[in-house]
PyMOL commands that place a pseudoatom at each C-alpha (Angstrom):
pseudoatom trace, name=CA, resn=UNK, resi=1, chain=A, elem=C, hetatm=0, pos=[-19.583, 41.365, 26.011]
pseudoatom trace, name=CA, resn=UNK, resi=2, chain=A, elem=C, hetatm=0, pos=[-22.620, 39.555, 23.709]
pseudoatom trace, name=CA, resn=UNK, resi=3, chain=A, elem=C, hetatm=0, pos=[-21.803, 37.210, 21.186]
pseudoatom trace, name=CA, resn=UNK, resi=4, chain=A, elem=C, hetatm=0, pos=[-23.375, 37.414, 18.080]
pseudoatom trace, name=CA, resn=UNK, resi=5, chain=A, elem=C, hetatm=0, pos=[-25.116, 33.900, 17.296]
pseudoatom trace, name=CA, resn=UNK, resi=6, chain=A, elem=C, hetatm=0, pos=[-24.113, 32.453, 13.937]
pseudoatom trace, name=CA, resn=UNK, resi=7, chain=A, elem=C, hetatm=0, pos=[-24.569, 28.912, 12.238]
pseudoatom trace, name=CA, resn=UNK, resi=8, chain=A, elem=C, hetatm=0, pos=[-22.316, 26.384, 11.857]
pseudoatom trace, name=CA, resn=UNK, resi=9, chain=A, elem=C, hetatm=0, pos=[-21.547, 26.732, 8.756]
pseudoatom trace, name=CA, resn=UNK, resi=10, chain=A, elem=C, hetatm=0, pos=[-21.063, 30.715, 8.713]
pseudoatom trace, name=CA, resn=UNK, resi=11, chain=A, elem=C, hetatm=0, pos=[-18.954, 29.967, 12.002]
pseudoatom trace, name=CA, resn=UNK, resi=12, chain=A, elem=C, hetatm=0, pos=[-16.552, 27.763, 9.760]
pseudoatom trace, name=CA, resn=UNK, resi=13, chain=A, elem=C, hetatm=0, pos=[-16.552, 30.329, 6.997]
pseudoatom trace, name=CA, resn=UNK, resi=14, chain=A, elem=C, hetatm=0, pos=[-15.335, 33.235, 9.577]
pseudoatom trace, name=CA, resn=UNK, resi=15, chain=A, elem=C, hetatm=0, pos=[-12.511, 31.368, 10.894]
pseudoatom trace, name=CA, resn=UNK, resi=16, chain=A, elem=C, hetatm=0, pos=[-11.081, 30.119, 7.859]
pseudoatom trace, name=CA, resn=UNK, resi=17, chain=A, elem=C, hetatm=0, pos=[-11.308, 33.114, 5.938]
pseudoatom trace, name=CA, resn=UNK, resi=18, chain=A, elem=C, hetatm=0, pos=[-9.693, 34.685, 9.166]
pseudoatom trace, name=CA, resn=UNK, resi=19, chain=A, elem=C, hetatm=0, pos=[-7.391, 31.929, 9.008]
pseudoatom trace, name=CA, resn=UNK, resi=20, chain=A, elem=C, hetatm=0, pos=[-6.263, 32.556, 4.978]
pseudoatom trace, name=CA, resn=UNK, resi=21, chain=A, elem=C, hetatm=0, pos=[-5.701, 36.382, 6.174]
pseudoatom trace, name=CA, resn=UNK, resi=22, chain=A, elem=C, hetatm=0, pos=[-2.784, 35.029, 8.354]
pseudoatom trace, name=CA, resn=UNK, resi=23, chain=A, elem=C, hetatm=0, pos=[0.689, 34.527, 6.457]
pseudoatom trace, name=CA, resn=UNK, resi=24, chain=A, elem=C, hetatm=0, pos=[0.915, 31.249, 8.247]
pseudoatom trace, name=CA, resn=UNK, resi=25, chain=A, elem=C, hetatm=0, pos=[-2.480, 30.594, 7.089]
pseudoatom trace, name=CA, resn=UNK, resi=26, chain=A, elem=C, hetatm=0, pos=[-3.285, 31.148, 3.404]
pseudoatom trace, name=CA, resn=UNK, resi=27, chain=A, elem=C, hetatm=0, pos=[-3.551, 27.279, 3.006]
pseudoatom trace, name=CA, resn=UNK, resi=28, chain=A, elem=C, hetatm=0, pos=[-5.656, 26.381, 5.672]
pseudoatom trace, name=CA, resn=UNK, resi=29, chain=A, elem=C, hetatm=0, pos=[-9.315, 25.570, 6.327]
pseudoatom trace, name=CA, resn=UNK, resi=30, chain=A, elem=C, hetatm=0, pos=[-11.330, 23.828, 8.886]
pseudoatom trace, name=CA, resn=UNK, resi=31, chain=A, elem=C, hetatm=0, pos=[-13.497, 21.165, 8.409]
pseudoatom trace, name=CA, resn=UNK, resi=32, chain=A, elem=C, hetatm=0, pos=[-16.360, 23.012, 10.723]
pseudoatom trace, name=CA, resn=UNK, resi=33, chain=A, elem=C, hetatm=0, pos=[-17.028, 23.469, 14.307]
pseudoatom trace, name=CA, resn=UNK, resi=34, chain=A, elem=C, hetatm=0, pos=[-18.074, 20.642, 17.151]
pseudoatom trace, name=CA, resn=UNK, resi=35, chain=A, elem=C, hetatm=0, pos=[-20.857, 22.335, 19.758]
pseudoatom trace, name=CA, resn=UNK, resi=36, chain=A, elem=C, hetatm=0, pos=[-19.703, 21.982, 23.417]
pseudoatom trace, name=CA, resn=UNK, resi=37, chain=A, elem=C, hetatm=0, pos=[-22.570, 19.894, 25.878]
pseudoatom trace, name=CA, resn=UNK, resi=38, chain=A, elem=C, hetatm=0, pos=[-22.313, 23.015, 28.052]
pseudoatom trace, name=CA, resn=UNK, resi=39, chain=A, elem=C, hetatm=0, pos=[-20.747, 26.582, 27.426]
pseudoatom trace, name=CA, resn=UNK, resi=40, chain=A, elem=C, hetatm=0, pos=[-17.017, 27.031, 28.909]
pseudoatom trace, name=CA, resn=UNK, resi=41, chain=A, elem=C, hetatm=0, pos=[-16.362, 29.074, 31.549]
pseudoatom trace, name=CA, resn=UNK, resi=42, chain=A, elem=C, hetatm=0, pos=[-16.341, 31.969, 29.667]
pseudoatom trace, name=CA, resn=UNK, resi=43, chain=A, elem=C, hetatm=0, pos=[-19.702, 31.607, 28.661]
pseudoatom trace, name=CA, resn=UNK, resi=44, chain=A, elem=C, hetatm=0, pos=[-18.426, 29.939, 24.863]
pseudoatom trace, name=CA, resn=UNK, resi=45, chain=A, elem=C, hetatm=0, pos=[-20.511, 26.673, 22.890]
pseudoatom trace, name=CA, resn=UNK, resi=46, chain=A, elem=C, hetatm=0, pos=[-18.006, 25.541, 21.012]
pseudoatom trace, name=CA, resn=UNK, resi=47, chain=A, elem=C, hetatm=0, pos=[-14.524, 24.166, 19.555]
pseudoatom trace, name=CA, resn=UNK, resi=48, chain=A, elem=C, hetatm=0, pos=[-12.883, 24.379, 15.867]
pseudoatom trace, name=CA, resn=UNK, resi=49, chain=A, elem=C, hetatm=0, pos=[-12.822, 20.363, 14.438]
pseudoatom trace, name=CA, resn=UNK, resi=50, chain=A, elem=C, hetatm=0, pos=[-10.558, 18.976, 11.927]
pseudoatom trace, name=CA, resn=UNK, resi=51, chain=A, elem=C, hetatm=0, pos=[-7.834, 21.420, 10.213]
pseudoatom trace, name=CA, resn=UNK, resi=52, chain=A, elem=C, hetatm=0, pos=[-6.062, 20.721, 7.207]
pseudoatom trace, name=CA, resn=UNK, resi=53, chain=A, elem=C, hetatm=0, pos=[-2.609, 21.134, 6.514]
pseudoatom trace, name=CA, resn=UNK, resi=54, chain=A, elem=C, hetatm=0, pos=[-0.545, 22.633, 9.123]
pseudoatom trace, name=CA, resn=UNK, resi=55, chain=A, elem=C, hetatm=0, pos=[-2.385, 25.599, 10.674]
pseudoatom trace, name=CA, resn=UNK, resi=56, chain=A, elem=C, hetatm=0, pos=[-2.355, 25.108, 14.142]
pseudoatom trace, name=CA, resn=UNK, resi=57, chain=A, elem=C, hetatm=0, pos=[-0.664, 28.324, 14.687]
pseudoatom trace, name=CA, resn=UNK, resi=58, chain=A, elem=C, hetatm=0, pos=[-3.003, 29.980, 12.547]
pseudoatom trace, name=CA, resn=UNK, resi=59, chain=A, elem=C, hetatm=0, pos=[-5.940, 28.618, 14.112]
pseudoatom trace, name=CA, resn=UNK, resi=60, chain=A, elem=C, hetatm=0, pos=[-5.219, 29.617, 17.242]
pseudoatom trace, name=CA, resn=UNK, resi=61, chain=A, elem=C, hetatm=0, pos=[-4.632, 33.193, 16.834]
pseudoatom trace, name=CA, resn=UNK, resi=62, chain=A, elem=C, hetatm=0, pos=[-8.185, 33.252, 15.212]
pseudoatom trace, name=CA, resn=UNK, resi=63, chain=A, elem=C, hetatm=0, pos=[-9.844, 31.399, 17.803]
pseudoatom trace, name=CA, resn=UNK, resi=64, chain=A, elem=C, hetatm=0, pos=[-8.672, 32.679, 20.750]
pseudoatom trace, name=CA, resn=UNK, resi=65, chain=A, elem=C, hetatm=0, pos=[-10.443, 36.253, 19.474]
pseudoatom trace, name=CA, resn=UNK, resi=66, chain=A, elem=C, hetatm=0, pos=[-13.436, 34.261, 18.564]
pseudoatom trace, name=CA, resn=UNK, resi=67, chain=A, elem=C, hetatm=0, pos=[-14.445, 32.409, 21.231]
pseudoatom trace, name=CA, resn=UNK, resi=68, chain=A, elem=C, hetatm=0, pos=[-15.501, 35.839, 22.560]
pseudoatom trace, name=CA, resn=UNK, resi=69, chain=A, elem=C, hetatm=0, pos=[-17.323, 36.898, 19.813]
pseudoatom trace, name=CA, resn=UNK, resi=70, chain=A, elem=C, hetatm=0, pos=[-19.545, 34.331, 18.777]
pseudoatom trace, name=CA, resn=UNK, resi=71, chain=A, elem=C, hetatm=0, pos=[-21.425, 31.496, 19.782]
pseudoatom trace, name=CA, resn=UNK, resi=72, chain=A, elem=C, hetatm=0, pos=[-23.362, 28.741, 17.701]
pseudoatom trace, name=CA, resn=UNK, resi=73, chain=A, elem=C, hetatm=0, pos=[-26.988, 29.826, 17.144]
pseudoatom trace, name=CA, resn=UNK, resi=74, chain=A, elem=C, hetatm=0, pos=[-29.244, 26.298, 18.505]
pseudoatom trace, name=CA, resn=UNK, resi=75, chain=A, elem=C, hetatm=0, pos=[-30.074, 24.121, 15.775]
for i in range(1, 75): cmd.bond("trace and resi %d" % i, "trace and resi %d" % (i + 1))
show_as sticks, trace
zoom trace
């Protein structure tokens, strides 16, 4: 499967408003996304950063499906 290459910023725009979707979620956002030195094993170049409030849950229903669906374009 390709992953569609997408800023930073748009990146932290999909999650959270994937995030806010969520019941557990409506309150959350993410302060961006940190760029891995070298894709996972999966083939994935990054990692959500800082959260706010408590949205762990949240978060990691949305990034679990997203890790496989985008990557972060180079800078």
């Amino acid at each position: 499967m390709s992953r569609q290459l997408v800023s930073r910023a748009e990146l932290t725009r999909i999650l959270t408003e994937r995030m806010r979707q969520l019941p557990n979620g409506r309150d959350c956002s993410l302060g961006g996304v940190l760029r891995l030195p070298r894709p996972d094993k999966h083939g994935c170049n990054w990692m959500p950063g800082v959260l706010s409030g408590s949205c762990r849950s949240a978060l990691g229903e949305v990034v679990t499906k997203a890790r496989f669906e985008f990557n972060l374009q180079e800078e």
